[in-house]
PDB file of N, CA, C and O in Angstrom:
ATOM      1  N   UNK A   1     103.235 123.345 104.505  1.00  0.00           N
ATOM      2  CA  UNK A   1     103.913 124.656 104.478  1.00  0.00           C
ATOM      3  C   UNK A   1     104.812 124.778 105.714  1.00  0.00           C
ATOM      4  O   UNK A   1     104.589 124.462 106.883  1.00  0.00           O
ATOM      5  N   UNK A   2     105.894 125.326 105.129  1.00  0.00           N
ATOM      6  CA  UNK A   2     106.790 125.159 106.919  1.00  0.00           C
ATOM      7  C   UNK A   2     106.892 126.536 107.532  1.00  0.00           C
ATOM      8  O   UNK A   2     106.465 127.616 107.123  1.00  0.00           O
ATOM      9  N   UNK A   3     107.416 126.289 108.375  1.00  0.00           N
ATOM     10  CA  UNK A   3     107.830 128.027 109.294  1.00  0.00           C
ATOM     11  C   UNK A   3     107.640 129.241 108.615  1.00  0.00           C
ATOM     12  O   UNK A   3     106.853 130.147 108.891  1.00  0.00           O
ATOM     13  N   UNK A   4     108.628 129.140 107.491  1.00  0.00           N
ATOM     14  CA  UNK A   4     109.444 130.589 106.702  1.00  0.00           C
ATOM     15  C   UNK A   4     108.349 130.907 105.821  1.00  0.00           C
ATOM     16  O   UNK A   4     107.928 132.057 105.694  1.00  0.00           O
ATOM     17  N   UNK A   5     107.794 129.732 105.099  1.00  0.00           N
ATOM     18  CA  UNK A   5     106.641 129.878 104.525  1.00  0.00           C
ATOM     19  C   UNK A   5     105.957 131.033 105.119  1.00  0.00           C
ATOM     20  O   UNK A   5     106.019 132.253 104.965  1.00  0.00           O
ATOM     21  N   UNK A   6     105.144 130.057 106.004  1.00  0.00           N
ATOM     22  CA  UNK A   6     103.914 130.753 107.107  1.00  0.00           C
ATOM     23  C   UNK A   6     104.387 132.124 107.447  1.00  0.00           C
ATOM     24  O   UNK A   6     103.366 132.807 107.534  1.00  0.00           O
ATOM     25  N   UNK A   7     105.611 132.987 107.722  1.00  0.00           N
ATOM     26  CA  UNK A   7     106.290 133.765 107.634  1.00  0.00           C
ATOM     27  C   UNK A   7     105.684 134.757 106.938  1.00  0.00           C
ATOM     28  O   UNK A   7     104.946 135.594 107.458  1.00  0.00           O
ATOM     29  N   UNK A   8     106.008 134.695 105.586  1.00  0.00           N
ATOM     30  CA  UNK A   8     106.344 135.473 103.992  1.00  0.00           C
ATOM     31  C   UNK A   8     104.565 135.746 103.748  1.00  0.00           C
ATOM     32  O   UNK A   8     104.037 136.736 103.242  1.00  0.00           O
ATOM     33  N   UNK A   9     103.963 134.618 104.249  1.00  0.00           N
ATOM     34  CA  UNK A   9     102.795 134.478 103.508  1.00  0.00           C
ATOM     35  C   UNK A   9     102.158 135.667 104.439  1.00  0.00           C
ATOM     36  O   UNK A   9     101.600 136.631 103.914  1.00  0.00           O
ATOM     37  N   UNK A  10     102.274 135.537 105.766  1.00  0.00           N
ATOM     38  CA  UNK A  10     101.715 136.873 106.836  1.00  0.00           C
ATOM     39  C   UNK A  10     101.661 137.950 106.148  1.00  0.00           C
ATOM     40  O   UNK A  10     100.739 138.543 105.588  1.00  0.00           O
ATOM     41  N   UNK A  11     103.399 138.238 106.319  1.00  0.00           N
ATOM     42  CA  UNK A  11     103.862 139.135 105.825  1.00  0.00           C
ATOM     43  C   UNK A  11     103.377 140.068 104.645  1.00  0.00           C
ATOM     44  O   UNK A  11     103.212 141.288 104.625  1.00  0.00           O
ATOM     45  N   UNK A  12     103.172 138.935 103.496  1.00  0.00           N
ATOM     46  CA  UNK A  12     102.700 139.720 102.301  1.00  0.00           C
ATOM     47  C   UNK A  12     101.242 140.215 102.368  1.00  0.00           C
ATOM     48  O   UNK A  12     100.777 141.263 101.920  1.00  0.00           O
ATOM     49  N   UNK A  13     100.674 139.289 102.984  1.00  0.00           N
ATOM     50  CA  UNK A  13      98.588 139.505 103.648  1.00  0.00           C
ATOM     51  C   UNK A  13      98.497 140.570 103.922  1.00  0.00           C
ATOM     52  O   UNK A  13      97.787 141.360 103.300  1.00  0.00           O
ATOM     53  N   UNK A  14      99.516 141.001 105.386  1.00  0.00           N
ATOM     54  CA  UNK A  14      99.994 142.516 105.492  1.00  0.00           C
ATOM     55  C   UNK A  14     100.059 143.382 105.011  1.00  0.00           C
ATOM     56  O   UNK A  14      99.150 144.164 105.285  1.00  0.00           O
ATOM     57  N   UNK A  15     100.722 143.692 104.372  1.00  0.00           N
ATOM     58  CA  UNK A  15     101.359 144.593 102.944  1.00  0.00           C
ATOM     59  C   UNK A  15     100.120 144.650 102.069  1.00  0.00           C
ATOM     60  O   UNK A  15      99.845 145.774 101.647  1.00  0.00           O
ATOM     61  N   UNK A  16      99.259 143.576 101.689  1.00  0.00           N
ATOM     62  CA  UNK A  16      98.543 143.451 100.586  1.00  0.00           C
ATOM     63  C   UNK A  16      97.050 144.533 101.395  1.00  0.00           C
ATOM     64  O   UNK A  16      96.493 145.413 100.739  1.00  0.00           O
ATOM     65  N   UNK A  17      96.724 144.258 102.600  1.00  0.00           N
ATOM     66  CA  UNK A  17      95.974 144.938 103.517  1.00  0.00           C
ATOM     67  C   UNK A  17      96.285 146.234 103.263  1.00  0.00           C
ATOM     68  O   UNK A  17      95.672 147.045 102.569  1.00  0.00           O
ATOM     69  N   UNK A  18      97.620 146.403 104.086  1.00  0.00           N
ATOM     70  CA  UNK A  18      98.196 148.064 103.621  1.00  0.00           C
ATOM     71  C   UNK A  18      97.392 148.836 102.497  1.00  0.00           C
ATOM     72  O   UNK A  18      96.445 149.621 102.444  1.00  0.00           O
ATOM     73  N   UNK A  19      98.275 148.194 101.615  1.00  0.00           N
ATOM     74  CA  UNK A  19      97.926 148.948 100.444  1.00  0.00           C
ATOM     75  C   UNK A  19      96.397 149.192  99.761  1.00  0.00           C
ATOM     76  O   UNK A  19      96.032 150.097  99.010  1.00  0.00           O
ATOM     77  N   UNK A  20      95.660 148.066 100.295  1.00  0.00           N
ATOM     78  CA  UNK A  20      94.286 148.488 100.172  1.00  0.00           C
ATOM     79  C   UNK A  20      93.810 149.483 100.541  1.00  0.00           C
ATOM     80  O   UNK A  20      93.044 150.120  99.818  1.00  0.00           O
ATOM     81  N   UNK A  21      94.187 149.925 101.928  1.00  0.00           N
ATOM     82  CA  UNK A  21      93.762 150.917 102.835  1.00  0.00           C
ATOM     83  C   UNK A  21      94.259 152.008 102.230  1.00  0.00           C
ATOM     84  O   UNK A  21      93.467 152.858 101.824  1.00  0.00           O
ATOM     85  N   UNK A  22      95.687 152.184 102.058  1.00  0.00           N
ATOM     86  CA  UNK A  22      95.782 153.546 101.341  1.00  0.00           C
ATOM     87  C   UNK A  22      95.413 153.630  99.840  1.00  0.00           C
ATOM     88  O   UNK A  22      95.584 154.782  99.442  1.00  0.00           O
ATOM     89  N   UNK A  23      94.983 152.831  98.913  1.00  0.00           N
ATOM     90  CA  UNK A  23      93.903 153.185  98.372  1.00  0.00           C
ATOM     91  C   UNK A  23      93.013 153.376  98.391  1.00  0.00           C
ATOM     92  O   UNK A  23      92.679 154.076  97.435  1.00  0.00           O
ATOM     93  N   UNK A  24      92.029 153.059  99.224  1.00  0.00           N
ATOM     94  CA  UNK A  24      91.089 153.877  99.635  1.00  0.00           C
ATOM     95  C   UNK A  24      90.644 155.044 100.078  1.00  0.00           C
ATOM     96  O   UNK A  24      89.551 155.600 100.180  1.00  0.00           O
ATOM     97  N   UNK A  25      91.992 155.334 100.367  1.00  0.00           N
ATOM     98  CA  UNK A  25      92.598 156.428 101.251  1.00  0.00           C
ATOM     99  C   UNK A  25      92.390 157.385 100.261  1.00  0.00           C
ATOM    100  O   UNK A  25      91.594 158.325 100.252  1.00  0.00           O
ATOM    101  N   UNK A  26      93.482 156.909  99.144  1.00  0.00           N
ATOM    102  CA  UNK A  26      93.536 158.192  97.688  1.00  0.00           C
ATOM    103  C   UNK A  26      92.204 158.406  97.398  1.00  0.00           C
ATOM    104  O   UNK A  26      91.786 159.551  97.228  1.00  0.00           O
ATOM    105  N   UNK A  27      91.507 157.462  97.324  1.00  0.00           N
ATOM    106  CA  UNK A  27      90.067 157.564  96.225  1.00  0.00           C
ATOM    107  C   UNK A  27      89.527 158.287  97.431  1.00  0.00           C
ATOM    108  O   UNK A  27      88.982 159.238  96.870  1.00  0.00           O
ATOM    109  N   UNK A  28      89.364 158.424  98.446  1.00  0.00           N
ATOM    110  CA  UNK A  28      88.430 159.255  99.105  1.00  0.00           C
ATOM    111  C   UNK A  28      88.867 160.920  99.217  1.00  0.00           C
ATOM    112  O   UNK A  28      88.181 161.935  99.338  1.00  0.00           O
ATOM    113  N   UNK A  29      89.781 160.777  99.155  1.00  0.00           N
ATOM    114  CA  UNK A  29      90.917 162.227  99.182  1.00  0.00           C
ATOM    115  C   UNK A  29      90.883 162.651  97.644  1.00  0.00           C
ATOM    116  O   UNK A  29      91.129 163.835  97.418  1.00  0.00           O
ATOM    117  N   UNK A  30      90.595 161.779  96.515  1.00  0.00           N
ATOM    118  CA  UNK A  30      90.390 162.275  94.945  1.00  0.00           C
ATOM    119  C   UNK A  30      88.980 162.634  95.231  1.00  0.00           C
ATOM    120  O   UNK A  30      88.808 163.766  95.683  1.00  0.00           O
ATOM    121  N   UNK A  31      88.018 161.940  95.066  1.00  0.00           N
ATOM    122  CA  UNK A  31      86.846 162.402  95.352  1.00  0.00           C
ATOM    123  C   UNK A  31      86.289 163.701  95.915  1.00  0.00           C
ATOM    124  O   UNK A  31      85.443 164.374  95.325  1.00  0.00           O
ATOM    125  N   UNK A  32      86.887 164.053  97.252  1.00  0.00           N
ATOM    126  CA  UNK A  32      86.726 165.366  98.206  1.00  0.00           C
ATOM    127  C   UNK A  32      87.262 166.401  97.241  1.00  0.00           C
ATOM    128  O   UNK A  32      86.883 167.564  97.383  1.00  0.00           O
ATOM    129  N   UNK A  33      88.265 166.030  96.092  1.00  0.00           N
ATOM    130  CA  UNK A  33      88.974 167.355  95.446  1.00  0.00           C
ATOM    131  C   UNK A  33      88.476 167.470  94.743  1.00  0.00           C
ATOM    132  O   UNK A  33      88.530 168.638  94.357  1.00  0.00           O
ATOM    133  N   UNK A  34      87.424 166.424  93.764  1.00  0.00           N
ATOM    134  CA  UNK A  34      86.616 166.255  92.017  1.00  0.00           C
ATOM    135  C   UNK A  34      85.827 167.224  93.176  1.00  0.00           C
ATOM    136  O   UNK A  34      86.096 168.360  92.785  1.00  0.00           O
ATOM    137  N   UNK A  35      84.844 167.385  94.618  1.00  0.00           N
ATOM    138  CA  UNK A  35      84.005 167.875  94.823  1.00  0.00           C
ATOM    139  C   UNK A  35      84.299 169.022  94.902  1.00  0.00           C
ATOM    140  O   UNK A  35      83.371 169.779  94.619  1.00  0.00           O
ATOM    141  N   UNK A  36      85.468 169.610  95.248  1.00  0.00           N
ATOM    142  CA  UNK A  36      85.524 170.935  95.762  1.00  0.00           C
ATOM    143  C   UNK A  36      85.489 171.638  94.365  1.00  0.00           C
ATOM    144  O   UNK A  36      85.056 172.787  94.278  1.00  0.00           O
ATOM    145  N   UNK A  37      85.967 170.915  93.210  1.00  0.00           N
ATOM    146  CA  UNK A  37      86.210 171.758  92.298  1.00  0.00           C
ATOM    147  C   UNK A  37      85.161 171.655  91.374  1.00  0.00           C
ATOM    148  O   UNK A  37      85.153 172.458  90.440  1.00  0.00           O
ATOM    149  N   UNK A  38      84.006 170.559  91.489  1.00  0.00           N
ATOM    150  CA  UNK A  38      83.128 171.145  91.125  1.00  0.00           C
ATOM    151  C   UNK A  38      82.230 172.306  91.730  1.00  0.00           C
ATOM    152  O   UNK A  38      81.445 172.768  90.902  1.00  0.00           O
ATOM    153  N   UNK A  39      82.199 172.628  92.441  1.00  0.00           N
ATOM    154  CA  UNK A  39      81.697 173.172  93.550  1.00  0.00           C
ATOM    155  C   UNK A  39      82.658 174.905  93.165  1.00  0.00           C
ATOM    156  O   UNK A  39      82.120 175.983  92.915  1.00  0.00           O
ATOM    157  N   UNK A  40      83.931 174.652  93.234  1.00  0.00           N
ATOM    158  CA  UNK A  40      84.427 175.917  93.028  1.00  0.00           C
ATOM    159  C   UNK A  40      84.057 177.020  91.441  1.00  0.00           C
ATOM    160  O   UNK A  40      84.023 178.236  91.252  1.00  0.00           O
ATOM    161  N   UNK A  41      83.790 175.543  90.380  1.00  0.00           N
ATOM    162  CA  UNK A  41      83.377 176.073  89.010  1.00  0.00           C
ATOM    163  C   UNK A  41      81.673 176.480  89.094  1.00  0.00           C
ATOM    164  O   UNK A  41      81.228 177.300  88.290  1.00  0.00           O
ATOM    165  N   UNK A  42      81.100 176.072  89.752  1.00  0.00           N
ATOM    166  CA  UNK A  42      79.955 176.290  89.683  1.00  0.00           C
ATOM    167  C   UNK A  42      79.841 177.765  90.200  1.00  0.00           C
ATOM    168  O   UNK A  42      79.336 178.643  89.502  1.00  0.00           O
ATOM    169  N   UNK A  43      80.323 177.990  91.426  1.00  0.00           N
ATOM    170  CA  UNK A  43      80.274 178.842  91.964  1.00  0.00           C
ATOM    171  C   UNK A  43      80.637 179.946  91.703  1.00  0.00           C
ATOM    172  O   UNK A  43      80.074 180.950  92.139  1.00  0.00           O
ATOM    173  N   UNK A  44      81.900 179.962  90.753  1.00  0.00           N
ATOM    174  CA  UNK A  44      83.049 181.071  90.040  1.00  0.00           C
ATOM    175  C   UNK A  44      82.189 180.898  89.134  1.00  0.00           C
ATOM    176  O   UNK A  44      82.308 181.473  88.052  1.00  0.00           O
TER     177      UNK A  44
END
């Protein structure tokens, strides 16, 4: 594998990291809202 390779390949590891994280991100931030609103129907 040469330079530019080794490069692109970082690069995308990166990105691919990223985006894990802010999915996790959503699903924990969906979750907190499925709770509130169960929580709000129960309550109402």
């Amino acid at each position: 594998m040469n330079e530019k390779q080794s490069e692109e390949m970082k690069t995308l590891k990166a990105e691919k990291n990223k985006l894990r994280e802010e999915e996790l991100v959503l699903k924990a931030e969906k979750a907190k809202i499925e709770q509130q609103v169960k929580s709000g129907c129960m309550s109402g």
